[in-house]
Legacy VTK file of the C-alpha trace (Angstrom):
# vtk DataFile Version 3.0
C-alpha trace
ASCII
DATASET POLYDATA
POINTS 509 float
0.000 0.000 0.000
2.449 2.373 -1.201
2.378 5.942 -2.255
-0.376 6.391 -5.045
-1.721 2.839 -4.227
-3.690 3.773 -1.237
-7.107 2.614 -1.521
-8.169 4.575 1.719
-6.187 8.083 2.623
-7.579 8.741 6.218
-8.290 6.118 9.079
-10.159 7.248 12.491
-8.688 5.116 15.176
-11.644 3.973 17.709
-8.873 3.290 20.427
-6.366 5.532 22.743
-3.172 4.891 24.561
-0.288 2.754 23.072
-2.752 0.759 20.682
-3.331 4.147 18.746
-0.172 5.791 18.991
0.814 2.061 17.488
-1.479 2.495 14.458
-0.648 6.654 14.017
2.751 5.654 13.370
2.201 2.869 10.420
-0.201 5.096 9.047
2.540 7.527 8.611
4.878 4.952 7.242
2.191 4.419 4.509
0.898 8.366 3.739
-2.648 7.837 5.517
-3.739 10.404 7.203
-5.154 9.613 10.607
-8.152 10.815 12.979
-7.985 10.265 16.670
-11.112 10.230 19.011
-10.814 11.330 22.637
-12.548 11.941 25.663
-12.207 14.970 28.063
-9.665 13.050 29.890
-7.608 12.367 26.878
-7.359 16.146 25.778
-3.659 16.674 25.894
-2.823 12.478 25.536
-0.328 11.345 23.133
-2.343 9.634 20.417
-4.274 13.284 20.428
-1.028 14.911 19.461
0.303 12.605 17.232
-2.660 12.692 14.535
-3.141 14.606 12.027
-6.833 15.236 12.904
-8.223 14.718 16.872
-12.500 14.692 17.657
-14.161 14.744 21.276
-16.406 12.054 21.556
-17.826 12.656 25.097
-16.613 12.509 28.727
-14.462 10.058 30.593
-16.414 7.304 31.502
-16.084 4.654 28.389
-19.802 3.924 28.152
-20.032 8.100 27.275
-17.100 7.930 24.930
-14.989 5.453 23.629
-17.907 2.455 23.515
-20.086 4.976 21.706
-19.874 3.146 18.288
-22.593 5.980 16.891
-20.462 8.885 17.999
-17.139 7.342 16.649
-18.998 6.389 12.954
-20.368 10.279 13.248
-16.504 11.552 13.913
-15.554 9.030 10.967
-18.290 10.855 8.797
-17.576 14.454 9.745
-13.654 14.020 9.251
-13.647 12.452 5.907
-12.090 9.047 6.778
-12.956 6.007 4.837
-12.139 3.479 7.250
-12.109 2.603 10.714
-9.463 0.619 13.234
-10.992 -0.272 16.135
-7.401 -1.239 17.991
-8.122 -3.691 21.102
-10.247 -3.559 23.379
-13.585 -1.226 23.648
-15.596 -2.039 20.560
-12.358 -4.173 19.024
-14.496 -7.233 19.226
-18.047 -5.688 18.845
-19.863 -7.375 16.258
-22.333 -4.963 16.251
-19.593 -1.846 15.979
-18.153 -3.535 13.137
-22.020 -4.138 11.544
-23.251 -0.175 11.906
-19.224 0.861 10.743
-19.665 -1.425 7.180
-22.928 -0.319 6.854
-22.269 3.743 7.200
-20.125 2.956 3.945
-16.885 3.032 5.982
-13.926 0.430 5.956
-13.803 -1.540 9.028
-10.181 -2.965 9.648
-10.899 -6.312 10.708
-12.584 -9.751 10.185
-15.819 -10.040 8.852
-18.818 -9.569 11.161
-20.394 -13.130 10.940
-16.276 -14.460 12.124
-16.814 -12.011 15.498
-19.969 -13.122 15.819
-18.985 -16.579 15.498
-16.353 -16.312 18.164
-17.514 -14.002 19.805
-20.046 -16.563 21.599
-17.278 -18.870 23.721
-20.259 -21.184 23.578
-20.782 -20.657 19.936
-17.327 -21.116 18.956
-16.728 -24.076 21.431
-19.277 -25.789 19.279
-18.096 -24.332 16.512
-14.043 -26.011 16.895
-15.638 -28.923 17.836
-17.153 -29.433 14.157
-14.115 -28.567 12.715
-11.944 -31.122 13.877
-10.265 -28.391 16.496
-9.708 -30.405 20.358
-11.509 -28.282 22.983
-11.516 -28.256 26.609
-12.287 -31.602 28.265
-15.782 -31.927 30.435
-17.780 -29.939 28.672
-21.635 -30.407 28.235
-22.791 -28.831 25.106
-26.747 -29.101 26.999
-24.870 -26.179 29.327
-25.533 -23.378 26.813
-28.291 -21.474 28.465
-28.551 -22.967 31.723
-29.619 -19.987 33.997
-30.563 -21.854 36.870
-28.297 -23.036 39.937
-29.747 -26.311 40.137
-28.621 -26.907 36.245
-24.767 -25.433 36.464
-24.691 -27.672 40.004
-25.414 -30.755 38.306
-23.402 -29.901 35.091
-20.362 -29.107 37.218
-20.812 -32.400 39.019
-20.647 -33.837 35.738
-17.295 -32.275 34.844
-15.885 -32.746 37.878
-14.241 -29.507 40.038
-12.006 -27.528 39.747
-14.405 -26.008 36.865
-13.981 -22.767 35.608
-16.940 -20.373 35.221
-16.742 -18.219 32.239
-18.355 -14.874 30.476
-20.057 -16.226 27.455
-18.873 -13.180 25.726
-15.842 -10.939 26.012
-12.162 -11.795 27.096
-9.678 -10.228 28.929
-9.984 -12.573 31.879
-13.342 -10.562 33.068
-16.300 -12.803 34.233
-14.185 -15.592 34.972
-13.962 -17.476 38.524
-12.494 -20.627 39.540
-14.743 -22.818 41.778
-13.029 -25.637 43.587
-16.031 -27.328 45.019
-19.494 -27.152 45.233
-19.698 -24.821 48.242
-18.005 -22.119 46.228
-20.655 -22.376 43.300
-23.335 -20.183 43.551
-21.350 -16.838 44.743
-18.631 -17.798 41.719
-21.467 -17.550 39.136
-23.122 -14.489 41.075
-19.841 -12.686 41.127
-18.704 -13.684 37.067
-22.410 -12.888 35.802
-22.108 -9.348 37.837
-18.794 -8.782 36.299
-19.672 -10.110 32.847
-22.912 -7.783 32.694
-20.749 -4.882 33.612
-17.855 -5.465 31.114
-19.716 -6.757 28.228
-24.239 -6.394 28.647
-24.275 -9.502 28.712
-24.299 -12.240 31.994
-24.909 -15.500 30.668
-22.034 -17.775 31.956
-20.937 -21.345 31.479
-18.475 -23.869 32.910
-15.475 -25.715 31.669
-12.700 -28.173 33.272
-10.264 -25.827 35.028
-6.745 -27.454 34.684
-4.334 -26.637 37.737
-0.870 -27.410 35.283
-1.232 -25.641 32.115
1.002 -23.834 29.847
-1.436 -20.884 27.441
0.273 -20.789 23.638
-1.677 -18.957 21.388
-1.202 -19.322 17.947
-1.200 -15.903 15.116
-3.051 -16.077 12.442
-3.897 -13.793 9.544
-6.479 -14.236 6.084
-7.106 -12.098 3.462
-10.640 -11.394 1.529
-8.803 -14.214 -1.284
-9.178 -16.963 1.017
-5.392 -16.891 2.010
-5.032 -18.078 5.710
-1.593 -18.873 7.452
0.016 -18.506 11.008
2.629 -16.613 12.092
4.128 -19.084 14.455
3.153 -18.641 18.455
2.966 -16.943 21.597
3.834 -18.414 24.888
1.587 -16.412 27.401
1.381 -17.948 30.861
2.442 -15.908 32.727
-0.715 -13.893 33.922
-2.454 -13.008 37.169
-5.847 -12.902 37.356
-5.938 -14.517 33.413
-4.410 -10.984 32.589
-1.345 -11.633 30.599
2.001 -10.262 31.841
4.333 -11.342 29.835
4.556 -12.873 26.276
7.420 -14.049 24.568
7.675 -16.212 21.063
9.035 -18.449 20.102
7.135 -20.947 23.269
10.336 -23.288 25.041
7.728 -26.037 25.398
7.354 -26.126 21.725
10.671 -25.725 20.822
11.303 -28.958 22.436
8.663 -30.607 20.679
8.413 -29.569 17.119
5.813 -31.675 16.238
3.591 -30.577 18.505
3.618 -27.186 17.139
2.985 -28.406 13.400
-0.260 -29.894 15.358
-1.191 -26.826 17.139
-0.187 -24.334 13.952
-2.714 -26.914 11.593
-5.590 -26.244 14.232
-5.062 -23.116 14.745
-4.969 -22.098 10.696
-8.495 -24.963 10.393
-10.488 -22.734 13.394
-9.314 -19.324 10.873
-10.972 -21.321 8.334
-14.110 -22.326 9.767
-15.295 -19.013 10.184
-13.369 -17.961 6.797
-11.312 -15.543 8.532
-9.878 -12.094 7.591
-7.307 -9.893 8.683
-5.489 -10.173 12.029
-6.562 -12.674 14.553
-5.307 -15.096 17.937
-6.241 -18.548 18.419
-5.274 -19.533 21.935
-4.595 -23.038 23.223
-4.007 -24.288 26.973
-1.805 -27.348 26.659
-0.808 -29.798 29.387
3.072 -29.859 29.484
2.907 -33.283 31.062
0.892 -35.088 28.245
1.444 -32.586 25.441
-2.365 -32.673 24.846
-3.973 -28.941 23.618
-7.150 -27.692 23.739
-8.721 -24.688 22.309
-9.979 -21.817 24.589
-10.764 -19.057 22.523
-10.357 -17.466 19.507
-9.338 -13.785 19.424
-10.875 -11.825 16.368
-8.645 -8.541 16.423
-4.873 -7.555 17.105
-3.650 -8.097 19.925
-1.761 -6.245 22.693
1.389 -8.822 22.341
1.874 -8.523 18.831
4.741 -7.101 18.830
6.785 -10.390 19.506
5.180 -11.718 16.669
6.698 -8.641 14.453
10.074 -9.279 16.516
10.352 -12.750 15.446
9.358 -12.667 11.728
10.434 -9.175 10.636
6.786 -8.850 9.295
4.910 -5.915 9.938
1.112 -6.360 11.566
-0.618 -3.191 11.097
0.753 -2.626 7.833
-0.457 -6.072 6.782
-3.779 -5.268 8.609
-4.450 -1.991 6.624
-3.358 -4.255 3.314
-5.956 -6.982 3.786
-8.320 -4.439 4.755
-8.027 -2.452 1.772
-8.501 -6.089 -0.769
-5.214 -6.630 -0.904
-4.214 -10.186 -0.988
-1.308 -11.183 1.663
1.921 -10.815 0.006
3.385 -14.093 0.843
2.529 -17.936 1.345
2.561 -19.782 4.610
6.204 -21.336 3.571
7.611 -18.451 2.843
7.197 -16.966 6.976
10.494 -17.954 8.959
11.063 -17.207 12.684
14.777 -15.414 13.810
15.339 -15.290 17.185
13.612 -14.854 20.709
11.636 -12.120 21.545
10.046 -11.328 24.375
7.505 -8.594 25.958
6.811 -6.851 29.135
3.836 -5.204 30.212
4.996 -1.860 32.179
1.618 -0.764 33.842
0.782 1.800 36.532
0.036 -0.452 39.148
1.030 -1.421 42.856
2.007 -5.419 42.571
2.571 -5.060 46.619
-0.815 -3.586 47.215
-3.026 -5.994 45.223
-2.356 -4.621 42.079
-4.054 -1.364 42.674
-4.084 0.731 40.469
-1.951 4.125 40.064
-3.374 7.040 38.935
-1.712 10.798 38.128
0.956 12.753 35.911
3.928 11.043 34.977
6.695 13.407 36.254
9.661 11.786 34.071
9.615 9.170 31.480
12.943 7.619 30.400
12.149 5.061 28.082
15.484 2.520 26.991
16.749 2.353 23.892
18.841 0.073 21.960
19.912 -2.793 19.780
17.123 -5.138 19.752
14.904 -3.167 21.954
11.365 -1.744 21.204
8.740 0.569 23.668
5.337 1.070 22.055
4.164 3.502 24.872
0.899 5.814 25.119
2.643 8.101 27.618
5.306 11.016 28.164
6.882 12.916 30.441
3.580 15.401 31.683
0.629 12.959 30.284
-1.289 11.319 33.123
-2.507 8.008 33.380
-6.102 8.285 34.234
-8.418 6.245 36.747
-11.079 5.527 33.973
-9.187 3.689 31.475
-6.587 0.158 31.215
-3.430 0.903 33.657
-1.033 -0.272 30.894
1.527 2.837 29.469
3.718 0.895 27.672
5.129 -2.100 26.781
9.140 -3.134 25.918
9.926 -6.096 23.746
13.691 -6.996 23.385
14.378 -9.373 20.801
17.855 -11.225 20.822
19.363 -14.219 18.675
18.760 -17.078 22.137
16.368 -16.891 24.653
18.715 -16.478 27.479
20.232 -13.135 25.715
16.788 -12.127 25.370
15.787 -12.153 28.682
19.332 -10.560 29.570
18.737 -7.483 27.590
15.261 -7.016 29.119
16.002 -7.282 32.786
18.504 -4.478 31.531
16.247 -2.569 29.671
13.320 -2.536 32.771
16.694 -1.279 34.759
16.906 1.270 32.574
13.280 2.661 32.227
12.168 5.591 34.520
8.407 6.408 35.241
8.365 9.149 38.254
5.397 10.187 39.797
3.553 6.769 39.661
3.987 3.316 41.469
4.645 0.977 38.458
4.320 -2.760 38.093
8.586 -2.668 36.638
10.027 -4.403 39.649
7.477 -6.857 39.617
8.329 -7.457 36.617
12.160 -8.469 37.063
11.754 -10.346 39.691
9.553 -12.900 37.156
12.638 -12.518 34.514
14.594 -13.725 37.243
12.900 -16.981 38.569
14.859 -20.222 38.097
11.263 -21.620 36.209
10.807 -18.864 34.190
14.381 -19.023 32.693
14.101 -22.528 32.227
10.983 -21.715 30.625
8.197 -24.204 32.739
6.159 -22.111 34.453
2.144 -22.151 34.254
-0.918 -19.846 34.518
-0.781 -20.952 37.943
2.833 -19.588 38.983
2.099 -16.210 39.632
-1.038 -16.771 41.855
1.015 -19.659 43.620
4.696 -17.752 44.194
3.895 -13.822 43.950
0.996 -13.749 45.740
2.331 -11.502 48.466
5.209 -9.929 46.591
6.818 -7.137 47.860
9.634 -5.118 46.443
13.051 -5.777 47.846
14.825 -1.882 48.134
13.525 1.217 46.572
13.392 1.955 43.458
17.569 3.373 41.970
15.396 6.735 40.730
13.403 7.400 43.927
16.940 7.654 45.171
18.087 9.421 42.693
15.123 12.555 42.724
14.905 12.354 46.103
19.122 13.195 45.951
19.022 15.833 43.244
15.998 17.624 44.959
18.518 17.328 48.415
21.234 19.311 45.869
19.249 21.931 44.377
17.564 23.205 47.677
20.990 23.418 49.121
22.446 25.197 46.197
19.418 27.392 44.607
18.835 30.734 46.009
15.251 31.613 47.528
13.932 32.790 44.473
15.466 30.133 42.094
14.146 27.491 44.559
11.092 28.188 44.096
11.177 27.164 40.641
13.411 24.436 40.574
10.400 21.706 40.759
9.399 23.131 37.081
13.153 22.471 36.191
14.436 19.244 34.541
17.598 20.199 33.175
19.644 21.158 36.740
22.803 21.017 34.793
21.738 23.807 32.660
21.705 26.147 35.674
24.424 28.685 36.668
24.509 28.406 40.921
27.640 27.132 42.238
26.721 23.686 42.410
29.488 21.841 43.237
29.583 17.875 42.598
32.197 17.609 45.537
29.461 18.636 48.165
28.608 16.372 50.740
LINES 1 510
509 0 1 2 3 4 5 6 7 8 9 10 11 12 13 14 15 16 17 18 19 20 21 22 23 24 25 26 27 28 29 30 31 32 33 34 35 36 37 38 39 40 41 42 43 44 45 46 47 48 49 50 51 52 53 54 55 56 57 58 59 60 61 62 63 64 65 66 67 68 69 70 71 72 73 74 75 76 77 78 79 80 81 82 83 84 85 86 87 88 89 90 91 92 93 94 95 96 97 98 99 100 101 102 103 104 105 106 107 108 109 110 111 112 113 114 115 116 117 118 119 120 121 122 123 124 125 126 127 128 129 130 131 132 133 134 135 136 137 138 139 140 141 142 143 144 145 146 147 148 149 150 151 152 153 154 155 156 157 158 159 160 161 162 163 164 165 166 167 168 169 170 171 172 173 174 175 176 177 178 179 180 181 182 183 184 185 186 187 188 189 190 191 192 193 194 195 196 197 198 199 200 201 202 203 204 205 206 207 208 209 210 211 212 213 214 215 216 217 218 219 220 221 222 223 224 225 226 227 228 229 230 231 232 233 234 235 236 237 238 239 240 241 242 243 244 245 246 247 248 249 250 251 252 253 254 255 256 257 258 259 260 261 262 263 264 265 266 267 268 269 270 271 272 273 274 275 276 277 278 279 280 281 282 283 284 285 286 287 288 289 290 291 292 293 294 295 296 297 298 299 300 301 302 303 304 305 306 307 308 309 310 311 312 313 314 315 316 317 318 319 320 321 322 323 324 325 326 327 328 329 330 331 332 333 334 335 336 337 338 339 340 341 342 343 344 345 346 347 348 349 350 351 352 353 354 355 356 357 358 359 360 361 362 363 364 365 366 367 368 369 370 371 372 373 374 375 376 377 378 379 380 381 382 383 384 385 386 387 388 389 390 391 392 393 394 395 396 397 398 399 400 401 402 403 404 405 406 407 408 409 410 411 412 413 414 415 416 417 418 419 420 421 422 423 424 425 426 427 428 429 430 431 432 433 434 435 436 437 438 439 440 441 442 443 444 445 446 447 448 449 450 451 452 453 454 455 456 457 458 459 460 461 462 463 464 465 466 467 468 469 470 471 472 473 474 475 476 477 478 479 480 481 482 483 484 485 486 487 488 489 490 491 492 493 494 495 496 497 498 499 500 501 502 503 504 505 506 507 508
């Protein structure tokens, strides 16, 4: 989609944070011209500066704003832009969004509606991978679709046997799910999921599936174009998560690259569930497998880009937006399934404004200084700078690093050194956290589960203070020693004390 081949010149991005600063930049690379929506909270945010074209869509609260599909197809209308990219999350996955967008004449950048519909439903796809040959979850009772009544999910759990998992029917992002160990914990697991599920998504209905303690979550990428073209893009290795949120990503998965053959498996399923639903443009198929028996199962498929992609990019020098915009536009993918090779390890933190010692609370307010790292084989895709504030309305994530390196091990290595390296003042952030996974014996030797956070961080607490708390804290010491009354007063304002003429003296004690 060069220059003069652009089938679509300006895109509206329904998103904010990283995700759209993500998409303003590869519409730059390829001379589109982009349209950011905002709320009052986002005035001044990044992805507001950075395109060419910014439209208030309502106030903070995400149900007034940015899950208002009929006042983000009115912004697309007003600014001239052809198409739309919903990003993730909000109305990413919104089958409905994506119906109203294609049929205000607009471009939506995604699959078609009847695939998000189709997945959309975990019951509905369950069903769905089950026709097509694809091995789901073990313990399931089809008859459990639309069981509402206590009585009914008792009995079905029975028949699955506990631990079960209770799950949103609709949505992702670990919301509405609960894992009930015995029958005791039954009803207030469903009362609590349906509450959460009818917040997150409008919708409560719920149903159950065989929890497995020991499992390892690979999720496969997968991408189809309106030709019928459909291949993979090699995996993801995601288990480490709390809560079912993922934390860190990396490709390619150390269980797989053990057992080869057991990837070819998983790719092959993953590429036949793209192709049941005749899948287009980007898209996830996750797996849980069972390290001990190397048996798979599908959980759910993933119908937009998602927020570890870039390991993906890191791994097979292919470019995912790009390649998104393409197929969106009727292009046809510009290469075969054989002709996608992996180089490398990459892997990918999630820097978030968060307290990991206080529950993962969240962390709200102006950055004061952001000092990202930089260099060979490292990547940020951040939403924030120095002055933007992270807001109590909207995801805690501001950025996220990926280092890629030729082994795993160097990999690793250069991002424990680049989280070293990365300064976010004025908020608590989730980057010591962080290291201290890199640094676990099972994580290095690449066997941990979704289960190792919960079971060995549950009551982590950070070992010293941060190096840059200790750093301010002695530069604020220096310049109220050395600043006159006047100057003092001004010296929180001032970043640069080197560029000041005092008398500071470095030999001071």
């Amino acid at each position: 989609m060069g220059v003069g081949q652009v089938v679509f010149s300006k895109l509206l991005i329904a998103n904010r944070g990283e995700i759209a600063v993500r998409i303003i930049r590869a519409c730059r690379e390829l001379n589109i011209r982009t349209v950011a929506v905002y709320s009052e909270a986002d005035a001044n945010a990044m992805h507001v500066r950075l395109a060419d074209e910014a439209v208030l869509i309502g106030p903070p609260p995400p149900k007034e704003s940015y899950l208002r599909g009929d006042k983000i197809i009115q912004a697309a209308k007003t600014s001239g832009a052809q198409a739309i990219h919903p990003g993730y999350g909000f109305l990413a996955e919104n089958a409905d969004f994506a119906e109203a967008v294609r049929a205000a004449s607009l471009i939506f950048v995604g699959p078609p509606t009847e695939a998000i519909r189709a997945m959309g439903s975990k019951t509905g796809a369950r069903a769905l991978m089950q026709a097509a040959g694809v091995p789901v979850v073990p313990g399931y009772a089809p008859d459990l679709t639309g069981l509402g009544d206590l009585s009914g999910l008792e009995q079905a759990a029975q028949h699955i046997g506990y631990p079960v998992l209770v799950k949103a029917a609709g949505g992702g992002g670990g919301r509405g799910m609960r894992i009930v160990r015995d029958e005791a914990e039954l009803a207030e697991a469903l009362a609590s999921a349906r509450r959460e599920a009818a917040s997150a998504f409008g919708d409560d209905t719920v149903f159950l599936e065989k929890y497995l303690d020991r499992a390892k979550h690979i999720e496969f990428q997968v991408f189809g174009d309106a030709q019928g073209n459909i291949v993979h893009l090699f995996e993801r290795e995601c288990s480490l998560q709390r809560r079912h949120q993922k934390v860190i990503e990396e490709s390619p998965a150390p269980l797989l690259n053990r057992h080869p053959d057991l990837r070819a498996k998983m790719a092959q399923a993953a590429v036949a569930a793209a192709r049941a639903v005749k899948y287009q443009n980007a898209g996830t198929v996750e797996f849980i497998v069972n390290p001990d028996s190397l048996a798979f199962y599908f959980l759910e498929m993933n119908t937009r880009l998602q927020v570890e992609h870039p390991v993906t990019e890191a791994i097979t020098g292919l470019d995912l937006a790009h390649l998104q915009l393409r197929v969106a536009a009727g292009e046809p993918l510009p290469f075969a399934q054989a002709d996608v090779t992996a180089r490398g390890h990459a892997i990918e933190c999630r820097v978030c404004a968060e307290d990991p010692a206080n529950n993962f609370y969240p962390s709200v307010g102006p950055i004061l200084k952001a000092a990202e790292p930089h260099g060979p084989g490292l990547r940020v895709d951040s939403g924030f700078a120095t002055g933007d504030a992270v807001s109590e309305h909207y995801d805690s994530l501001i950025a996220k690093v990926i280092a890629h390196a030729p082994t795993r091990a160097e990999a690793i290595a250069r991002m424990d050194a680049a989280l070293a390296r990365y300064s976010l003042l004025g908020l608590t952030t989730n980057i010591a956290f962080l290291r201290d996974l890199l640094a676990q014996t099972e994580f290095q030797a690449g066997t941990v589960t979704t289960q190792f956070i919960g079971q060995h961080f549950a009551n982590w607490r950070a070992d010293e203070l941060a190096p840059e708390i200790i750093i301010a804290a002695a530069l604020a010491e220096a310049l109220s020693a050395n600043a006159s009354p006047a100057r003092a007063a001004t010296v929180v304002g001032d970043h640069n004390p080197w560029s000041r003429a005092d008398g500071f003296r470095i030999g001071r004690a």
